[in-house]
C-alpha positions, 0 to 999 in steps of 0.5 A: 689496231688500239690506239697508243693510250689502250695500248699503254692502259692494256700492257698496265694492267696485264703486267701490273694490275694486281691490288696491294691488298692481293700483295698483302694475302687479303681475300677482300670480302665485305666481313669484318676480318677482311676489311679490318686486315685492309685497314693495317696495310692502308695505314702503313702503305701511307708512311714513307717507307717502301710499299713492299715493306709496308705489305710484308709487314702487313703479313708479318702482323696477320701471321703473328696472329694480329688479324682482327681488331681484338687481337690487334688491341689486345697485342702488347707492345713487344708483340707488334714491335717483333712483328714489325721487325719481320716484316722489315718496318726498321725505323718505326718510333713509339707511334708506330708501335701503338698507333695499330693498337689504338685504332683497333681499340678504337674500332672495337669500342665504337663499332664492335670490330667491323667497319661495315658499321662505318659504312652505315654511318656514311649512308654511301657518303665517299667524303663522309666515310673518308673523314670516318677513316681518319679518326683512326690513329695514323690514318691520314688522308692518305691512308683514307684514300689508300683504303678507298681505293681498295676498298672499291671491290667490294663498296661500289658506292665508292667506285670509281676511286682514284686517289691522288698518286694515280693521275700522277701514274697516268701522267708518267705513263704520257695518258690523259690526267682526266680520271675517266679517260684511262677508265674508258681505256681500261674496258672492264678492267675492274677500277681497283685493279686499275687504280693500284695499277696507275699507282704503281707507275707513279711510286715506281718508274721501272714499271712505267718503262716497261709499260711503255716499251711493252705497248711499243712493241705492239700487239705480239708484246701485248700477249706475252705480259704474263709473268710481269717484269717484277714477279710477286715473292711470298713478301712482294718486292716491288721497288716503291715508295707508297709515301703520304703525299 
């Protein structure tokens, strides 16, 4: 029978293991469209606003046609600020508002939209392509990390990533801090997967309680994780605070 920590790692990732960029709609590809559609929810995830807003408004930008960095740019102030709206981005100041379209000029003028330039000029560096990703408005070291950590998928010369909130979750959930320990749990759950997944238990400890009493309730819980506690609407709901730590 597994431990209790495979235990806790197997019910987190069944009931919870879904990345933000799933939440936001994004089928993460190395292209530019994808990547700089991971860029917009990496940024807003790192405000301190709730992770469900910061994804829906991410939904509400893509469907108001700002998908791609020429657009984004090209977008006035009034188109971003009603898209923000929508998503639910209530207390956003004239930073918020410009700050998406100052990245995406800046991205379009260095690199002609496409982060895989970026990539290129870290030559497979994790600390180069974290400082890269910060001179980016808005894009803090938060934000940096966000996207790292998501963008493991598909750069994995940045794997395994790990950012600061998910030994934060791992400690919530009584697993081991030392970043390799839950990966050696997790078997061969993918470490994006994994990561959101110790993330969520950090910004939200309703996950984490379920986690918990479902790895007590032993292995008959354990395969019956399907549908998780928090069910994933058109704009996901998760009760998180994804804040800039």
């Amino acid at each position: 029978m597994p431990g209790r920590d495979e235990r806790v790692v197997r019910a987190l990732v069944a009931a919870h293991g879904r990345t933000y960029a799933e939440d936001a709609g994004i089928r993460l590809k190395d292209t530019p469209q994808p990547l700089y559609r991971l860029l917009v929810p990496a940024h807003l995830l790192s405000a301190r606003i709730r992770g469900s807003i910061a994804v829906a408004t991410a939904r509400a930008l893509h469907e108001a046609g700002l998908r791609d960095p020429r657009r984004m740019a090209g977008a006035d102030r009034q188109e971003r600020v009603d898209a923000l709206g929508r998503g639910g981005y209530r207390r956003y100041d004239e930073r918020t508002a410009t700050q998406p379209g100052d990245a995406a000029g800046l991205l379009t003028d260095r690199r002609g939209g496409d982060l895989r330039r970026l990539r290129a000029e870290a030559e497979g560096g994790v600390p180069e392509l974290r400082r890269l990703l910060q001179e980016f408005p808005g894009v803090g070291p938060a934000g940096a990390d966000i996207f790292l950590r998501e963008v493991q998928r598909v750069w994995p010369e940045t794997a395994p990533c790990l950012d600061a909130k998910a030994p934060q979750g791992a400690q919530r959930l009584e697993l081991p801090r030392d970043p390799d320990r839950p990966a050696a749990l997790a078997g061969r759950t993918e470490p994006a997967v994994l990561a959101a997944a110790l993330v969520r238990a950090a910004v939200d400890k309703d996950v984490a309680e379920d986690v918990l009493s479902r790895a007590v309730a032993g292995p008959g819980a354990l395969r019956s994780l399907a549908p998780p506690l928090f069910p994933v609407p058109s704009f996901p709901g998760q009760r998180d605070h994804h804040a800039a730590q």
